[in-house]
KEDRENKE-802768 format. One record per residue (C-alpha): x, z, y. Coordinates in pm, 1 decimal, padded with zeros to 6 digits. Layout:
N
X, Z, Y .
...
***
This chain:
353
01464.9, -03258.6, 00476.3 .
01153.3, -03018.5, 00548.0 .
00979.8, -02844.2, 00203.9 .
00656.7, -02785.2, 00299.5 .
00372.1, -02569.0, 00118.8 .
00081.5, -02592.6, 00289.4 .
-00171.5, -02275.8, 00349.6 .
-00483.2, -02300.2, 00538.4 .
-00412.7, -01942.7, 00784.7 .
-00012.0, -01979.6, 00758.2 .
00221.1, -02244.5, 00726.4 .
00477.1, -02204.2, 00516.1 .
00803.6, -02415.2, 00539.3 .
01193.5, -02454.6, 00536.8 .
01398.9, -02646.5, 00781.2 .
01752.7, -02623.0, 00746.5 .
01897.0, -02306.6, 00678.7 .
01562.1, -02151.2, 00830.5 .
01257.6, -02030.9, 00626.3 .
00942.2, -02085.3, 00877.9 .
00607.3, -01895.1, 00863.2 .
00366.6, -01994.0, 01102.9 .
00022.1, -01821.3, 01161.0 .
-00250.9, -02110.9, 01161.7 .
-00564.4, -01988.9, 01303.9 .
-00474.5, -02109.1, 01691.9 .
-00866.1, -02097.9, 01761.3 .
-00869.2, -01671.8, 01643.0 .
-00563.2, -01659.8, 01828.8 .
-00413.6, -01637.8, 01451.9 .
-00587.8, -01316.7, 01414.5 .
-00472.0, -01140.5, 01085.3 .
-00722.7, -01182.7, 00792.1 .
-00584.2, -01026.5, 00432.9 .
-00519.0, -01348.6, 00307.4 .
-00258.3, -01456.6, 00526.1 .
-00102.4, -01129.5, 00501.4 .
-00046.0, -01177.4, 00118.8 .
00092.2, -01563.7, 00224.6 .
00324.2, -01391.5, 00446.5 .
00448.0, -01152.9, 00176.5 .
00439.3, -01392.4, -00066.7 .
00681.3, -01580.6, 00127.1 .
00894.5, -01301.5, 00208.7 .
00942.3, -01188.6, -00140.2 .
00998.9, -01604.9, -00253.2 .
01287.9, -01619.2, 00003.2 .
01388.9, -01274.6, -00038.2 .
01714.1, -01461.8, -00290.8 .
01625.6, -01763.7, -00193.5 .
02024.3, -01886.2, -00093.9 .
01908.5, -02220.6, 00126.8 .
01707.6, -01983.3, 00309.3 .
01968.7, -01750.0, 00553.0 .
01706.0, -01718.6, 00860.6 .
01304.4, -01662.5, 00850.4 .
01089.3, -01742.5, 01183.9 .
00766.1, -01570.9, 01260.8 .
00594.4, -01714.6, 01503.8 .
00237.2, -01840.5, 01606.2 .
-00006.5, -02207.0, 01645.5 .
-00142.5, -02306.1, 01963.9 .
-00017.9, -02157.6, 02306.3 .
-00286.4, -01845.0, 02340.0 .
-00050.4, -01601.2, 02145.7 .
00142.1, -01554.4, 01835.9 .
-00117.8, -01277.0, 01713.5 .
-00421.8, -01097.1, 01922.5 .
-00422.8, -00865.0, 01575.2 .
-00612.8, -00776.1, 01305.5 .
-00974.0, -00899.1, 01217.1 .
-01179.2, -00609.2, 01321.9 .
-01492.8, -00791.4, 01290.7 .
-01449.0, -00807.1, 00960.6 .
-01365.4, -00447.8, 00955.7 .
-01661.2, -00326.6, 01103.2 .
-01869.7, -00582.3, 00845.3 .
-01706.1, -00383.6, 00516.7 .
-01745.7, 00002.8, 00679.5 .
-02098.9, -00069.4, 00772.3 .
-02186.9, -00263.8, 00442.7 .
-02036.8, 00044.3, 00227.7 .
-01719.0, -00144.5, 00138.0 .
-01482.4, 00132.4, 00263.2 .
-01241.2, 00021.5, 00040.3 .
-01189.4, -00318.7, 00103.7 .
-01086.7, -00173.6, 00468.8 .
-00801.8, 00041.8, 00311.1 .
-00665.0, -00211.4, 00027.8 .
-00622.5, -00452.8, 00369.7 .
-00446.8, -00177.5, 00570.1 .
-00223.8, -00086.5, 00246.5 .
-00160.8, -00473.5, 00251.6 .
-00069.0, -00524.2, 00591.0 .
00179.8, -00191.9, 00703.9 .
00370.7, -00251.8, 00336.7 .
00422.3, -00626.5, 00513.6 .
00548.7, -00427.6, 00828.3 .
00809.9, -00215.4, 00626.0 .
00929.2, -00534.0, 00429.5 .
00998.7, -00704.1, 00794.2 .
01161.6, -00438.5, 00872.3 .
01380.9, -00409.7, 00596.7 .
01434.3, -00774.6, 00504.6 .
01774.2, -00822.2, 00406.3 .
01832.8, -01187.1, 00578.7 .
01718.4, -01175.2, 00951.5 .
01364.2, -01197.0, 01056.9 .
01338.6, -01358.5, 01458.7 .
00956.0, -01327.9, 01556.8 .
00836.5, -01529.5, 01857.0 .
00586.1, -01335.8, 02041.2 .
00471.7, -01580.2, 02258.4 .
00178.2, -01564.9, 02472.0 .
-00074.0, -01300.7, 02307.6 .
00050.1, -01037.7, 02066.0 .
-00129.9, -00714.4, 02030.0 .
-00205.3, -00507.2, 01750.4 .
-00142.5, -00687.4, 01424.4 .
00106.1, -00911.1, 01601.0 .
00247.8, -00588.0, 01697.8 .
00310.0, -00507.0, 01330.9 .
00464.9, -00860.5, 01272.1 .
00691.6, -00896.9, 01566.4 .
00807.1, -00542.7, 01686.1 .
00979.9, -00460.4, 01340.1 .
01174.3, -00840.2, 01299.9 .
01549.2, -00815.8, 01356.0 .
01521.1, -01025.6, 01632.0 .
01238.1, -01017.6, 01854.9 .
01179.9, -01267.2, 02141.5 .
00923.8, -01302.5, 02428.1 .
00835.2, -01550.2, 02717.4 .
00676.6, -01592.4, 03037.0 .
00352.2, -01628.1, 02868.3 .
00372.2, -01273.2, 02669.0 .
00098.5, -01009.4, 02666.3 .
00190.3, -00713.5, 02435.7 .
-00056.3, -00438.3, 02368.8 .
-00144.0, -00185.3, 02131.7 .
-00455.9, -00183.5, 02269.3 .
-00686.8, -00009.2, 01994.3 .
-00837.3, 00271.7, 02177.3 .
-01041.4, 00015.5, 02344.9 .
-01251.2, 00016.5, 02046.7 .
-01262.9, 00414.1, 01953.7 .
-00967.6, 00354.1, 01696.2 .
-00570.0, 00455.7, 01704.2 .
-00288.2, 00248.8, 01695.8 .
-00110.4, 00142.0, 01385.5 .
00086.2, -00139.9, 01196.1 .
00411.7, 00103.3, 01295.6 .
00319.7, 00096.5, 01676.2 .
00304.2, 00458.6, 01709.2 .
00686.3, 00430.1, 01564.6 .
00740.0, 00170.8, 01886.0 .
00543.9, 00366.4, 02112.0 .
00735.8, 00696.0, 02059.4 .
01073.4, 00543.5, 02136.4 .
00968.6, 00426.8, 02460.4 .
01160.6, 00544.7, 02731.8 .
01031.1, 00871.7, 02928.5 .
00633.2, 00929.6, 02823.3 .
00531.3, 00520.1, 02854.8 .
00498.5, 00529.9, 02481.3 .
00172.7, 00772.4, 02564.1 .
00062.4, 00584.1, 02850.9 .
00055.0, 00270.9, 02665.7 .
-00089.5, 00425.1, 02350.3 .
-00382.8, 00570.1, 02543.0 .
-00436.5, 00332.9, 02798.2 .
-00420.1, 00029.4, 02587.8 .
-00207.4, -00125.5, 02814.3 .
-00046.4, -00494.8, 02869.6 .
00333.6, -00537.1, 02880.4 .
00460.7, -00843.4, 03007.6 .
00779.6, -00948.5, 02879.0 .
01019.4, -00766.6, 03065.7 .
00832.2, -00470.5, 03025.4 .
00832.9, -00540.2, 02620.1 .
01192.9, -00534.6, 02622.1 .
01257.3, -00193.2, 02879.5 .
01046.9, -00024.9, 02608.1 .
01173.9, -00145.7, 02305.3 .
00916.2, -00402.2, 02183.6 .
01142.7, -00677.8, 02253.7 .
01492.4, -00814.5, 02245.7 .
01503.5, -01132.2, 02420.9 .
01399.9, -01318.1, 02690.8 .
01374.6, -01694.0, 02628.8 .
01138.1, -01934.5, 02804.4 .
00843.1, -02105.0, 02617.6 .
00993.1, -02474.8, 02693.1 .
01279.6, -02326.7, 02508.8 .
01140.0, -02253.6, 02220.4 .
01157.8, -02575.4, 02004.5 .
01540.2, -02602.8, 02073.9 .
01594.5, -02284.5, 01983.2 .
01390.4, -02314.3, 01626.1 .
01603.7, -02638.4, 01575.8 .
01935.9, -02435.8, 01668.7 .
01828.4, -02168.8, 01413.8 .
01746.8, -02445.6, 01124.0 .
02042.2, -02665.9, 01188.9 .
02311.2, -02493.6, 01360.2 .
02645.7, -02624.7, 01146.4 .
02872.7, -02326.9, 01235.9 .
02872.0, -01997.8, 01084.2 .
02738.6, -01823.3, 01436.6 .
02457.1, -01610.4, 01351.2 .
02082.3, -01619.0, 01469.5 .
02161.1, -01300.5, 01733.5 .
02421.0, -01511.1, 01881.3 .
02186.8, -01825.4, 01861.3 .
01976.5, -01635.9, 02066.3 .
02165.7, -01527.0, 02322.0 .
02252.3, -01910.7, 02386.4 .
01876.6, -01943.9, 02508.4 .
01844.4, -01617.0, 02658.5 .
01748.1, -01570.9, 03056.4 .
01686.1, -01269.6, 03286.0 .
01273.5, -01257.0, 03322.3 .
01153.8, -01117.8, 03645.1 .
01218.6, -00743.7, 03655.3 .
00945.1, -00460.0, 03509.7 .
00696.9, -00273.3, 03760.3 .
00740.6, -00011.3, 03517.9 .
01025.9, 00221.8, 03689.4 .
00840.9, 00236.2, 03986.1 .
00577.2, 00428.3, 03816.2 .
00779.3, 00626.4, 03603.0 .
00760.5, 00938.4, 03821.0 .
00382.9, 00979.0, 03761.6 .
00341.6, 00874.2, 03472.7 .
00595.7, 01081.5, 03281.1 .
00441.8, 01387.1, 03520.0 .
00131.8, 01326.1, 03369.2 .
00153.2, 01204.3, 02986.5 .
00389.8, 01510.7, 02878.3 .
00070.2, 01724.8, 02891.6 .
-00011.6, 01907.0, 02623.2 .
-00388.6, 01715.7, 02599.1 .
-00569.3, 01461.3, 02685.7 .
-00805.6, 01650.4, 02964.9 .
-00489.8, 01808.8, 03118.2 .
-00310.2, 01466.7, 03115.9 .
-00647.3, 01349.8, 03299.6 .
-00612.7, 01662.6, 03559.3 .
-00288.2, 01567.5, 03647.4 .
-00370.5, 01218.5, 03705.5 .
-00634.8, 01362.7, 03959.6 .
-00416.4, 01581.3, 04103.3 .
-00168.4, 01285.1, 04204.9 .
-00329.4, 01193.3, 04478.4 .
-00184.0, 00761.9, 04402.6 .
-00384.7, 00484.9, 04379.9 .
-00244.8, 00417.1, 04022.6 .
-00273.9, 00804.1, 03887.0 .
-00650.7, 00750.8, 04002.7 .
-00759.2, 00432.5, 03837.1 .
-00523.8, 00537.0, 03502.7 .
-00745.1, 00841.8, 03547.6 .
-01052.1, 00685.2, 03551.6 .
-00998.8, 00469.5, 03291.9 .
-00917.5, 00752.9, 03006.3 .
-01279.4, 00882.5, 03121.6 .
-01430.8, 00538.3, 02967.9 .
-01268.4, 00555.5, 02691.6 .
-01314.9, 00759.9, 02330.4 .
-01233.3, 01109.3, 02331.6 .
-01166.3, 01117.2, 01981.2 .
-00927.1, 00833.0, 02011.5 .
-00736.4, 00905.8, 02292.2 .
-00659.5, 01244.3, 02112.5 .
-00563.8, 01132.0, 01757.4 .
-00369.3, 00862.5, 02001.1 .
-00166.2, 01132.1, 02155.0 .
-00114.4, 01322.6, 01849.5 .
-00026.3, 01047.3, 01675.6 .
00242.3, 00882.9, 01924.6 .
00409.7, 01249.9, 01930.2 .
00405.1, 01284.4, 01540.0 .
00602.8, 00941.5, 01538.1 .
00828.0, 01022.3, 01776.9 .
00985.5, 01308.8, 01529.9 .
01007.6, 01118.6, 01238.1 .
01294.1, 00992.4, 01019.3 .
01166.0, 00580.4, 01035.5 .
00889.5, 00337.8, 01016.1 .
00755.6, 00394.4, 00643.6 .
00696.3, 00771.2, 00763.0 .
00526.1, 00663.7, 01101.3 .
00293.4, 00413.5, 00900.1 .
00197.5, 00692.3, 00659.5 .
00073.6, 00898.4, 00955.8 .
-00117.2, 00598.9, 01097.3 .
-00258.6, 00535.3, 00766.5 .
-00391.3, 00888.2, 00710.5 .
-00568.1, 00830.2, 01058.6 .
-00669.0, 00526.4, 01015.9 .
-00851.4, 00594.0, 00701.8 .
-01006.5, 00908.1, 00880.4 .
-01163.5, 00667.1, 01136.6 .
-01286.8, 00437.4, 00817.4 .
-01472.0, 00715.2, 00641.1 .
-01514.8, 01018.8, 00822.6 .
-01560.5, 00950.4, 01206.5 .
-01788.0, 00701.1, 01364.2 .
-01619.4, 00588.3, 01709.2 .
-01499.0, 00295.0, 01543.4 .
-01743.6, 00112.6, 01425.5 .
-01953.3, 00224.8, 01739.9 .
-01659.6, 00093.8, 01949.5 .
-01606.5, -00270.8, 01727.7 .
-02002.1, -00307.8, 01817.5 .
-02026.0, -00222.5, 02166.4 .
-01703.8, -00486.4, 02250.3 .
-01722.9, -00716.5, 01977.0 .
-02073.4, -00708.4, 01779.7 .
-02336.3, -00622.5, 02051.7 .
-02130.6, -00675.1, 02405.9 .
-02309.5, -00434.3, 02529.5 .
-02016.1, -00247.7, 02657.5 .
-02181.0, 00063.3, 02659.6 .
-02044.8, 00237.0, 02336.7 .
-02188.8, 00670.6, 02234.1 .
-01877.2, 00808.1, 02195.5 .
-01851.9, 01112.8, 01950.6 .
-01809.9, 01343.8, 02159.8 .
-01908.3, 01184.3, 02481.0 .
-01642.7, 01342.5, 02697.2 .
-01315.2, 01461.4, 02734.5 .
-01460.4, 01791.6, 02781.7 .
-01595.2, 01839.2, 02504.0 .
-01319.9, 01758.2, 02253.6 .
-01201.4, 02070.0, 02036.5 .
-00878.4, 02226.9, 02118.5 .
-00703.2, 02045.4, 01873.1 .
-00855.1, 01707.2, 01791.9 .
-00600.7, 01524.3, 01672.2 .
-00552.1, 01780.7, 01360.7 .
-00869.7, 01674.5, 01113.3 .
-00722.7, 01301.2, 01132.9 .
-00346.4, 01438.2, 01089.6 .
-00450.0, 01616.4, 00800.7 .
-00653.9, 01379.1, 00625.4 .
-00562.5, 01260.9, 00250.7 .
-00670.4, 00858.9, 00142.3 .
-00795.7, 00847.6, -00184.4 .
-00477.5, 00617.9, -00257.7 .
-00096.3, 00601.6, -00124.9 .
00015.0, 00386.5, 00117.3 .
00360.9, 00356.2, -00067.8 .
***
């Protein structure tokens, strides 16, 4: 017998022994709005003692992705309009959803099927159980638009092996799935036609087995990472001290990869490639998520009301298309020695926690 309450952004559901939460904008590629955030705490905290529920399900509609992130255009809308904070009640909303997935005493499986960057990030990396498929494109792609990443990716990113965690912070880069789980972003490997006979294991599985085993009955090898073979270069050149002498050793390479990765840092924001790095390396020292998403928070909220790349980058990509964003400043060059420090340091007019 299936409960259903029905939500227009998230479906929300039992089957079995399994509490489901769905994300219901297929067409957005269920990007994350703030009211289906509060749905999916809402949830959370319902099933939290909630005895028929023993498993909860994260996963997404439609077959584009679980989550392509947060709703920047909206962001861009409330900075520009004045509404600054709107922007940081949503991102006080959405990383205390992170921590509670994270620290959900039944286990959370998220399906990160097909696209899941960003927000999805924040949904699927912290579950107990995290599975991808043949169609999965992980990111943490925000310095595309001038911005830094958060939702507890920086906390991801800086327990990836070797220096990958500031490649992919800086670059923006897509994992497929066996690269998601050689870095830590995943657990499992189970194929998308798979995926409806595993839910229906996880709702209605009789014996007292639990979901990791579950799992592992549905499990496969995915075809092996590219990663180690660029390992050498990569770790050579992100465990520079800055972004422009990360960007001279690229040059100084002499590979085909180092180049393009090279070139591509030179497109993108200097400010944001630096709070990037600084915030990837502040992560990697600290004690757990809730500490990483302070960090991001403090940055975040720096971009929000004191710096202007992002809303120049969410217009040239998203608003405008003109692809052609003024980045403050307009080269790596001519960052300051240490421009990661103003958004380190910077205090929100309200706690994240």
């Amino acid at each position: 017998m299936t409960d259903s309450i029905s939500a227009p952004s998230v479906r929300v559901r039992t089957e079995g022994a399994l509490g489901r939460l769905t994300l219901n904008r297929p067409e957005a590629i269920n990007a994350l709005d703030l009211g289906m955030i509060e749905q999916l705490a809402a949830a959370l905290d319902a099933w939290r003692d909630d005895t028929d529920v023993q498993i909860v399900l994260i996963d997404g509609e439609g077959e584009r992705g679980m989550c392509a992130g947060g709703d920047v255009r909206a962001l861009h809308g409330q900075i520009v309009a004045g509404r600054a904070e709107e922007s940081a009640h949503f991102f006080r909303a959405e990383y205390a959803l992170n921590a509670m997935i994270a620290e959900y005493p039944k286990p959370v499986v998220a399906v990160a099927d097909g696209i899941t960057m960003g927000g999805g990030i924040g949904l699927a990396g912290h579950a107990a159980i995290r599975i991808v498929t043949e169609r999965s494109k992980l990111a943490m792609p925000e310095v595309r638009i001038g911005f830094t990443p958060d939702v507890g990716g920086t906390w991801l990113l800086g327990r990836a092996p070797g220096r990958f965690g500031e490649y992919f912070g800086l670059t923006g880069a897509t994992m497929t799935a066996a690269d998601a789980i050689d870095l830590g972003f995943a657990d499992h490997f189970v194929p998308s036609q798979r995926l409806e006979a595993l839910r229906e294991a996880l709702a209605y599985r009789a014996d007292p087995t639990g979901p990791a085993e579950i799992v592992l009955l549905f499990d496969e090898t995915p075809e092996p990472s590219a990663l180690p073979a660029s390992r050498a270069w990569i770790d050579e050149a992100f465990s520079a001290p800055t972004v422009a002498e990360i960007v001279s050793r690229l040059r100084a390479r002499g590979e085909t990869d180092a180049a393009a990765c090279a070139d591509l840092l030179e497109t993108l924001a200097p400010t944001g490639l630096a709070v990037t790095l600084d915030a990837v390396r502040e992560a990697r020292g600290m004690p757990g998520l809730r500490a990483a998403l302070e960090g991001e928070y403090r940055r975040v909220l720096w971009f929000v009301n004191e710096h202007p790349d992002l809303v120049e980058g969410i217009r040239a990509q998203l608003i405008d298309k003109d692809r052609d964003p003024k980045w403050d400043p307009r080269t790596i060059a001519d960052l300051d020695s240490d421009a990661g420090a103003a958004a380190r340091a910077y205090t929100p007019r309200h706690p994240l926690f």
